[in-house]
C-alpha distance (Angstrom), angle and dihedral (degrees) to the residues before:
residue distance angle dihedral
X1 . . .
X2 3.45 . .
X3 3.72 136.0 .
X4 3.76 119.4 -116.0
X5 4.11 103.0 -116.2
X6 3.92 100.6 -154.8
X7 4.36 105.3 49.7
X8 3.81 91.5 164.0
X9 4.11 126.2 137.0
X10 3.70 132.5 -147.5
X11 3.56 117.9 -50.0
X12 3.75 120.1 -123.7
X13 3.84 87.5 -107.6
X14 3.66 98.1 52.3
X15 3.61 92.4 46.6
X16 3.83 102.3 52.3
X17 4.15 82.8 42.2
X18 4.13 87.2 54.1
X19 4.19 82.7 43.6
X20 4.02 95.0 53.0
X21 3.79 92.2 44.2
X22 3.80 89.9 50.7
X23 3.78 92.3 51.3
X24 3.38 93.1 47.1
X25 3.86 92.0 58.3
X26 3.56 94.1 46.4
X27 3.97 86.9 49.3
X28 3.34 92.8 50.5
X29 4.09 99.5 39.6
X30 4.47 84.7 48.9
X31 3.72 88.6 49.7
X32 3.58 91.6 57.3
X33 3.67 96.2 40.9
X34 3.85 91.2 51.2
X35 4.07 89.4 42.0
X36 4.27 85.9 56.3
X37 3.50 86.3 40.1
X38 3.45 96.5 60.0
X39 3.91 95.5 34.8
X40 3.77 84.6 53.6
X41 3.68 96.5 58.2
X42 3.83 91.0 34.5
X43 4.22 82.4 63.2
X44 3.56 89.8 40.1
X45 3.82 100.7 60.5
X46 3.59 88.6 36.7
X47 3.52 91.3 57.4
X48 3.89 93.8 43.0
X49 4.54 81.9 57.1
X50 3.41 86.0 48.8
X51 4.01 98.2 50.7
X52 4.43 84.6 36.0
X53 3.99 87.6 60.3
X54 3.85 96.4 39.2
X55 3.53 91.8 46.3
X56 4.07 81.0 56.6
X57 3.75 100.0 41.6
X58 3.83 85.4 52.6
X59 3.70 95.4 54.3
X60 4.16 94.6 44.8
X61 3.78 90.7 54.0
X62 3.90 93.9 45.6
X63 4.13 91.7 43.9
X64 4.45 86.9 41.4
X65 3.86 82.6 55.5
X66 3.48 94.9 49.5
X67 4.15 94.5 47.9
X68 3.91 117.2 150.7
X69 3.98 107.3 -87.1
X70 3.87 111.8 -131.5
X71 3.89 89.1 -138.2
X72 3.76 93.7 64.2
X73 3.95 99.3 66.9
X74 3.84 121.6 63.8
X75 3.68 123.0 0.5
X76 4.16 87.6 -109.4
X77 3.48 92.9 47.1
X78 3.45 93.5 -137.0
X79 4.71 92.4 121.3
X80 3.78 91.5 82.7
X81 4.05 123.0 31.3
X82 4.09 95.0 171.2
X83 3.95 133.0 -4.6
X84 3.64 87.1 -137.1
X85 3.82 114.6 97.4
X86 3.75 101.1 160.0
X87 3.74 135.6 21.4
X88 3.63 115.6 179.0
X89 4.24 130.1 141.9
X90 3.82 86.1 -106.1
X91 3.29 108.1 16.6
X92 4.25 124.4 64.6
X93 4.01 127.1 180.0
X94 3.34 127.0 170.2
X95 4.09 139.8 136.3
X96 4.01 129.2 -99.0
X97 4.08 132.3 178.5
X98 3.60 93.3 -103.9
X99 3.84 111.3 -127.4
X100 4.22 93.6 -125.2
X101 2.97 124.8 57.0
X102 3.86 123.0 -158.7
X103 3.63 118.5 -135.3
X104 3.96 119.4 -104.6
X105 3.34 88.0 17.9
X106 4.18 117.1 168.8
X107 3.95 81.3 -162.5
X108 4.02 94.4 99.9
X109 3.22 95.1 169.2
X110 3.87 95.5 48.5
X111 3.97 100.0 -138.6
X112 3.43 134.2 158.1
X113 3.58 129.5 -173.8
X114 3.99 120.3 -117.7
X115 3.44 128.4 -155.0
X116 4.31 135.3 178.8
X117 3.59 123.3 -175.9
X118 3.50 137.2 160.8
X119 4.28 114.5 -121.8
X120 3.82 99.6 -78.5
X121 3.83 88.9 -170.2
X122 3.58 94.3 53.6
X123 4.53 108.6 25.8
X124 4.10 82.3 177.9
X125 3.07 106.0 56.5
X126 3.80 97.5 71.4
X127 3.56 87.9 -139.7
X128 4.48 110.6 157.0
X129 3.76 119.4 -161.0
X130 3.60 133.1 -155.6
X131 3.37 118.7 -156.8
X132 4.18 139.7 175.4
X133 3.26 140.0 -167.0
X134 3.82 121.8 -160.0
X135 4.28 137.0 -174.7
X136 3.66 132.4 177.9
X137 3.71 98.6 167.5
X138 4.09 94.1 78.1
X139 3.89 106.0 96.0
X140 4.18 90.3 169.4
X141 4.04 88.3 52.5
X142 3.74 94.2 -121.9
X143 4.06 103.9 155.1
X144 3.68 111.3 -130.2
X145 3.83 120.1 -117.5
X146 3.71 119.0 -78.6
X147 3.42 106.3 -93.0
X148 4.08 108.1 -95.3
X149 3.75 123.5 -95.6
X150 3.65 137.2 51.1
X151 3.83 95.2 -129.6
X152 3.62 115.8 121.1
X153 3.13 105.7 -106.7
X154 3.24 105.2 19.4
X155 3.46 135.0 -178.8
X156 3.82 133.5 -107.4
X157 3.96 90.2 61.9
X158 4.01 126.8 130.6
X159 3.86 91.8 -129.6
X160 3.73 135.1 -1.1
X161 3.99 124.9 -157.3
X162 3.91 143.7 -171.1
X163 3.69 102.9 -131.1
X164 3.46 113.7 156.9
X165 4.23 133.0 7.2
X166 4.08 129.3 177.9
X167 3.59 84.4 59.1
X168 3.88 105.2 151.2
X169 3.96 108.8 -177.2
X170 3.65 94.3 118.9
X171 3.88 97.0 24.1
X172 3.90 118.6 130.6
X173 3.64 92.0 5.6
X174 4.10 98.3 -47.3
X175 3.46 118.5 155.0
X176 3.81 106.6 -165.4
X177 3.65 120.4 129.6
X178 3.16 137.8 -121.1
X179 3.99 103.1 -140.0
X180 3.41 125.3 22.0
X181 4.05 127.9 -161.2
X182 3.74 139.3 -145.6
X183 3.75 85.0 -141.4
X184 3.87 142.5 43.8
X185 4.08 81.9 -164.5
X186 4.22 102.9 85.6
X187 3.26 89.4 -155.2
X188 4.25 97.5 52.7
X189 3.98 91.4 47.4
X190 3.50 104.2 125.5
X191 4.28 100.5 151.8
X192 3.58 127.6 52.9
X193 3.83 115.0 -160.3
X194 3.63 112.7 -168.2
X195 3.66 129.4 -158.0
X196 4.03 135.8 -169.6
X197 4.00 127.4 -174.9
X198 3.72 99.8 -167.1
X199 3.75 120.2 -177.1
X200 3.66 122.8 146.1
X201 4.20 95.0 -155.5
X202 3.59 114.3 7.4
X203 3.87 81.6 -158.7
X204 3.25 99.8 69.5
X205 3.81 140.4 47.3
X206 2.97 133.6 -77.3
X207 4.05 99.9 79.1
X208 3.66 123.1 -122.5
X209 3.74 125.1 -85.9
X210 3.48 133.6 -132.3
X211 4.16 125.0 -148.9
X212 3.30 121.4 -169.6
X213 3.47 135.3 173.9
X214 4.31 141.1 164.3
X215 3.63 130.9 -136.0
X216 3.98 130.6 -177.7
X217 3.09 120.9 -148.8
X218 3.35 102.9 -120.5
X219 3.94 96.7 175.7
X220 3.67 97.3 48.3
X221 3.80 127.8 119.3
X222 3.68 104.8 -118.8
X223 3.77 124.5 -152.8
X224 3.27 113.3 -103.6
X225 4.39 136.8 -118.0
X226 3.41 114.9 -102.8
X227 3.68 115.3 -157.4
X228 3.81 140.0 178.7
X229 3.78 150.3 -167.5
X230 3.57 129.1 -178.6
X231 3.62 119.0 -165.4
X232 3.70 124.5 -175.5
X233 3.79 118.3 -135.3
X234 3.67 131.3 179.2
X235 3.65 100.6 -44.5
X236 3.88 98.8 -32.4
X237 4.04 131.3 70.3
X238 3.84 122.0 -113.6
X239 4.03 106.2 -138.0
X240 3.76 113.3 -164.7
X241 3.64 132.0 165.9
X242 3.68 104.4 179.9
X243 3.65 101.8 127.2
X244 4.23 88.2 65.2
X245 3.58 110.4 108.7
X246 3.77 140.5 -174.9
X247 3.99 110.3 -135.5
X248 3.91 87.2 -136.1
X249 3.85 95.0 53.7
X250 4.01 94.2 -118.7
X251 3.84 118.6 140.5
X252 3.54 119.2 -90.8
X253 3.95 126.7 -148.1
X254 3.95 112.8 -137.4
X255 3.90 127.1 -156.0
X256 3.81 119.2 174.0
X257 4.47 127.6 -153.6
X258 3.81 126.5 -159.6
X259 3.33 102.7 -152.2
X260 3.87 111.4 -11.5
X261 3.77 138.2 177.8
X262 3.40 120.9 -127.3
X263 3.02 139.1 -69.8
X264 3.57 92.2 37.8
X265 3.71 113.2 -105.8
X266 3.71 124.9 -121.0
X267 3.16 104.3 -106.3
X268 3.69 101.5 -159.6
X269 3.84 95.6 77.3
X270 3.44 122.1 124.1
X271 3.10 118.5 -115.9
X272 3.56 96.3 25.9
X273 3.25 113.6 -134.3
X274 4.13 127.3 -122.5
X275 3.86 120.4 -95.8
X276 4.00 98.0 18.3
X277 3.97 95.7 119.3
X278 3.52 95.7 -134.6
X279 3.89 117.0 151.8
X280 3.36 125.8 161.1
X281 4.03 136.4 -24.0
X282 4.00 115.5 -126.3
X283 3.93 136.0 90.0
X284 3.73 92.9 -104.2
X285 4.30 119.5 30.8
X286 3.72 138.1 168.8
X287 3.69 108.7 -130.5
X288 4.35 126.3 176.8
X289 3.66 105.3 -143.2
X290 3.86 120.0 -163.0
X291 4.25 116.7 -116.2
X292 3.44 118.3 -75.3
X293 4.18 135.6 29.4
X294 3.62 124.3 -17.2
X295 3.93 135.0 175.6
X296 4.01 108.3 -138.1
X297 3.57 119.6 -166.4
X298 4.01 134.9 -168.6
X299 3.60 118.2 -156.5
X300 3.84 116.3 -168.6
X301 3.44 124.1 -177.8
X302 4.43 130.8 -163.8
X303 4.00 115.1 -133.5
X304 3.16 98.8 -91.0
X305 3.93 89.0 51.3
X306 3.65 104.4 -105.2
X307 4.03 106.2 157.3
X308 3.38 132.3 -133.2
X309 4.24 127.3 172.3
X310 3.59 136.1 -167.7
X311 3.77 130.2 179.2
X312 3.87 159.0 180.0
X313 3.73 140.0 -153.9
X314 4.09 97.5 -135.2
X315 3.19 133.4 -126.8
C-alpha cells in the first residue's frame, strides 16, 4: 500500500475563513429566528386585541337586544320614554333587564343602567370601559340619574370593568367614533352602528383592524306617524288624523293648530294665550276657518310623549 505524500491540516487561514463563514450563517439563521419571533408575537397580541374587542362587540349587540321595553313599567307607560340616556362617539348609555335579579328587590322592572366609554383621561391609550349602574330600592320604577360626570370612568357606578385595550379610534390624532346613530334626536335613535380600530402597535405590522357590527333596537319606543286629512264640508273643514300610528300599537293623543308659531305651543295652559292656533283635541274635529290660506297642523304624541307632526297648507 502506499503512503499518502501530503498529511497536512488546515492552515490557520483556512480555518478562521471556515470560522467567519460559520458565524455568518448562524448570524444570519438567529436573525431570522428572532425577526419570526418577533413577527409571531406581534400577530399574537394583535390577535388577542382583536378577540378583546370582539368579545366586546358581541356583548353590546346581545345587551342592545335585550334593552328595557317602555311597555313593561307602569300601566300608562309614561316611567320610561327611551332606554337611551346618552349617545356620544365615545361614550354609550342606555338601560337593559338585567339577567339577576336580587331578592326583595323594589326594582320591578329589574333594570340596570349600561354605560361604554373610551378613557376620557387618557384618548391614547385605547383603553374601553364597561360600566353599570344598578337600584333595587325604586318600587315606582323611576331610573335614578346617571351618575354625574362625563369622565370615563367615572365614579358613582355599581361596577366598573377593563374590557377592551389597543383600541385606536382616537390614536395619533384620529377622530373616528366609536358608535354611530341614525339620529341626532335621543329619543328617535333606533340603530346603533358600532365601530372598533384595533391595532396593538401602529408601528409595526400587522395593520390595524376594523370591527363593525349593527344592532336595532328592537325594544325601543319609536316615534310615532302623524297623519292628516282635511275634508271640507258645507262651510266648515273636517280634520282627521286617523291614519297616524304608533309602531308599538299604544294610543296616541291628537291636538290640531290653524296657523301656529313655532315651536308648537302647549296647548294645555291655562289661560291660553292669543295667537297659538290651538283648536280642539281628538282624532277627527270640526273646525270654521276664516277666508283665505291657512297652515293646519296635527300633533300626535305616544304615551310616553314622544311627538310626531304632520301638516297641510289648506285650500
Amino acid at each position: 500500500m502506499r503512503r499518502l505524500q501530503d498529511e497536512r491540516g488546515l492552515t490557520l487561514i483556512e480555518l478562521l475563513v471556515a470560522m467567519t463563514i460559520s458565524l455568518i450563517v448562524f448570524g444570519a439563521t438567529l436573525a431570522v429566528t428572532a425577526a419570526m419571533s418577533n413577527n409571531s408575537r406581534r400577530t399574537a397580541e394583535h390577535n388577542e386585541a382583536q378577540d378583546e374587542a370582539r368579545t366586546y362587540t358581541d356583548r353590546l349587540a346581545r345587551q342592545l337586544r335585550n334593552l328595557a321595553s317602555p311597555s313593561i313599567f307602569t300601566e300608562d307607560y309614561q316611567a320610561q320614554p327611551n332606554a337611551v340616556d346618552a349617545a356620544g362617539p365615545y361614550d354609550l348609555v342606555f338601560r337593559v333587564v338585567d339577567e339577576e335579579r336580587p331578592a326583595g328587590t323594589l326594582n320591578e322592572a329589574n333594570v340596570k343602567r349600561v354605560r361604554y366609554c373610551l378613557d376620557s383621561t387618557d384618548p391614547a391609550s385605547g383603553k374601553l370601559y364597561h360600566q353599570e349602574q344598578k337600584w333595587t330600592n325604586r318600587a315606582s320604577n323611576d331610573p335614578p340619574p346617571v351618575p354625574s360626570g362625563t369622565a370615563c370612568p367615572a365614579a358613582g357606578w355599581t361596577t366598573t370593568m377593563l374590557v377592551a385595550e389597543r383600541v385606536v379610534n382616537r390614536k395619533g390624532g384620529q377622530t373616528r367614533p366609536m358608535f354611530v346613530y341614525n339620529s341626532t334626536d335621543i329619543e328617535r335613535i333606533s340603530q346603533i352602528h358600532t365601530d372598533l380600530y384595533v391595532d396593538a402597535d401602529p408601528t409595526q405590522a400587522p395593520t390595524e383592524t376594523r370591527l363593525g357590527s349593527g344592532v336595532t333596537l328592537r325594544n325601543q319606543n319609536r316615534v310615532p306617524v302623524a297623519a292628516l286629512d282635511v275634508t271640507p264640508a258645507a262651510g266648515r273643514v273636517v280634520l282627521n288624523g286617523s291614519a297616524s300610528e304608533d309602531p308599538e300599537g299604544m294610543p296616541l293623543t291628537y291636538q290640531w293648530y290653524v296657523d301656529p308659531p313655532t315651536p308648537l305651543p302647549d296647548c294645555d295652559q291655562t289661560p291660553l294665550p292669543s295667537g297659538t292656533g290651538c283648536l280642539a283635541a281628538g282624532v277627527v274635529v270640526d273646525a270654521l276657518l276664516t277666508p283665505g290660506t291657512h297652515r293646519i297642523v296635527l300633533l300626535v304624541k305616544d304615551p310616553a310623549g314622544l311627538p310626531a307632526t304632520a301638516e297641510e297648507t289648506y285650500p
